[in-house]
C-alpha positions in Angstrom: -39.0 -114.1 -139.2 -41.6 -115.6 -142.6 -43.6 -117.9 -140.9 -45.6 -120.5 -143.4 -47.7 -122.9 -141.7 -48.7 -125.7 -145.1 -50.9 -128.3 -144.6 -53.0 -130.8 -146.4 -50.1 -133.1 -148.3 -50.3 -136.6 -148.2 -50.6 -139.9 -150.4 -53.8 -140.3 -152.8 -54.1 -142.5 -155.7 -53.7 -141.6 -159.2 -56.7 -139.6 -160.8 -57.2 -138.4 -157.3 -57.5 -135.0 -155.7 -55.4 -133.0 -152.7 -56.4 -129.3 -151.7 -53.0 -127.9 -150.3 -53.0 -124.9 -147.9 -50.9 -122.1 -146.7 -51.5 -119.4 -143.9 -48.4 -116.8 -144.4 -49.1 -114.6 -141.1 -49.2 -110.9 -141.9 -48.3 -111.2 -145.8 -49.6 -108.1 -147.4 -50.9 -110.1 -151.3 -50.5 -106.4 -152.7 -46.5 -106.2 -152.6 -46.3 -109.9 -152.8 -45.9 -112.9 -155.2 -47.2 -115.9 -153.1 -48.0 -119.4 -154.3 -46.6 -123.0 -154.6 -43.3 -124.7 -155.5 -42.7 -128.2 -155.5 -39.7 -130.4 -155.5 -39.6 -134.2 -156.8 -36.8 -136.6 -155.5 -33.4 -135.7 -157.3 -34.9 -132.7 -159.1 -35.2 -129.2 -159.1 -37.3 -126.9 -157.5 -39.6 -125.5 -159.5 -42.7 -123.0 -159.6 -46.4 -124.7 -159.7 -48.7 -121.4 -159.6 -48.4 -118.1 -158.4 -50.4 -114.7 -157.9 -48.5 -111.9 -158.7 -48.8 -108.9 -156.6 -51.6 -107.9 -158.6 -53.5 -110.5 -158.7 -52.7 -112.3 -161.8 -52.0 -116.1 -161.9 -49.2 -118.2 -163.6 -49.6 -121.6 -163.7 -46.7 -123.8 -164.8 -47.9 -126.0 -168.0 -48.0 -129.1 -166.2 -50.2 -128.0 -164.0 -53.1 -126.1 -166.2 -56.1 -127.6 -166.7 -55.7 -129.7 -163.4 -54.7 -127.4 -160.9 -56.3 -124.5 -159.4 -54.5 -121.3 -157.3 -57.2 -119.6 -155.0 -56.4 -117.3 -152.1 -58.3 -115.9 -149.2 -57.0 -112.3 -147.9 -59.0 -112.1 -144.7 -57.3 -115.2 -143.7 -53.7 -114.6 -145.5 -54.1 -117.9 -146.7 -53.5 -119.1 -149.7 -54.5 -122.7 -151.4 -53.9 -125.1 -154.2 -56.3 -127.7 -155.5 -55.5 -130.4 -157.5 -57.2 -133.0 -159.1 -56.5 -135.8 -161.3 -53.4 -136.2 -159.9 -50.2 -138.0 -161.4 -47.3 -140.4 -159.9 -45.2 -137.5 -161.6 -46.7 -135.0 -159.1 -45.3 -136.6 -156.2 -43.0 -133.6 -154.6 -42.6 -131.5 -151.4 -44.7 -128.8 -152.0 -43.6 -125.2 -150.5 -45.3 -121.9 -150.2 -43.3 -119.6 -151.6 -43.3 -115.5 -151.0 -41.3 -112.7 -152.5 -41.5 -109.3 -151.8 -42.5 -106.7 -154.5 -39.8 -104.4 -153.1 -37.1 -106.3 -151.7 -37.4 -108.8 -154.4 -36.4 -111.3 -151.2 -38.0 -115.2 -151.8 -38.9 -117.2 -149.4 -40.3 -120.8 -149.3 -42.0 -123.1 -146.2 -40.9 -126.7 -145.2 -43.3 -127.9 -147.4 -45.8 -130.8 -147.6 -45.0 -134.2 -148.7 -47.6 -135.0 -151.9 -47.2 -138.7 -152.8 -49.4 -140.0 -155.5 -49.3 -143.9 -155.8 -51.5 -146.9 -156.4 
């Protein structure tokens, strides 16, 4: 069974900042894409920043130049920082892992991310 245990959601004001994180017991980084997805109210899922399974980073454009995708191997963990947030970033973010191999995604509960004033 994937186990993701997220933490660090929550509400901050516009402008402000939220460090998001993600321990994915036993993930391998090597055969695995791992990162963050977020879903906003009545929209679709989509991708916030990855590492592919070598390492390299995609960001989606809303979030480059305000977000940042850092991981920790020792600890399997894997983290998102972001600053000067926006109300439009308010979305259940997911950790998100998908086998090299298999191909097979998965995503955690997620963490509610509410940005309001």
């Amino acid at each position: 069974q994937v186990q993701f245990v997220e933490s660090g959601g929550g509400l901050v004001q516009p402008g402000g900042s939220l460090r998001l994180s993600c321990v994915i017991p036993g993930i391998t980084f090597g055969v695995n894409t791992v990162g963050w997805y977020r879903q906003a109210p009545g929209k679709e899922r989509e991708l916030v920043a990855v590492f592919s399974s070598g390492g390299a980073i995609t960001y989606a454009n809303f979030a480059k130049g305000r977000f940042t995708i850092s991981r920790d191997n020792a600890k399997n963990a894997v983290y998102l920082q972001m600053d000067s947030l926006k109300i439009e970033d308010t979305a259940v973010y997911s950790c998100y892992r998908a086998g090299l191999r298999s191909g097979q995604a998965y995503w955690g509960q997620g963490t509610q991310v509410t940005v309001s004033s």
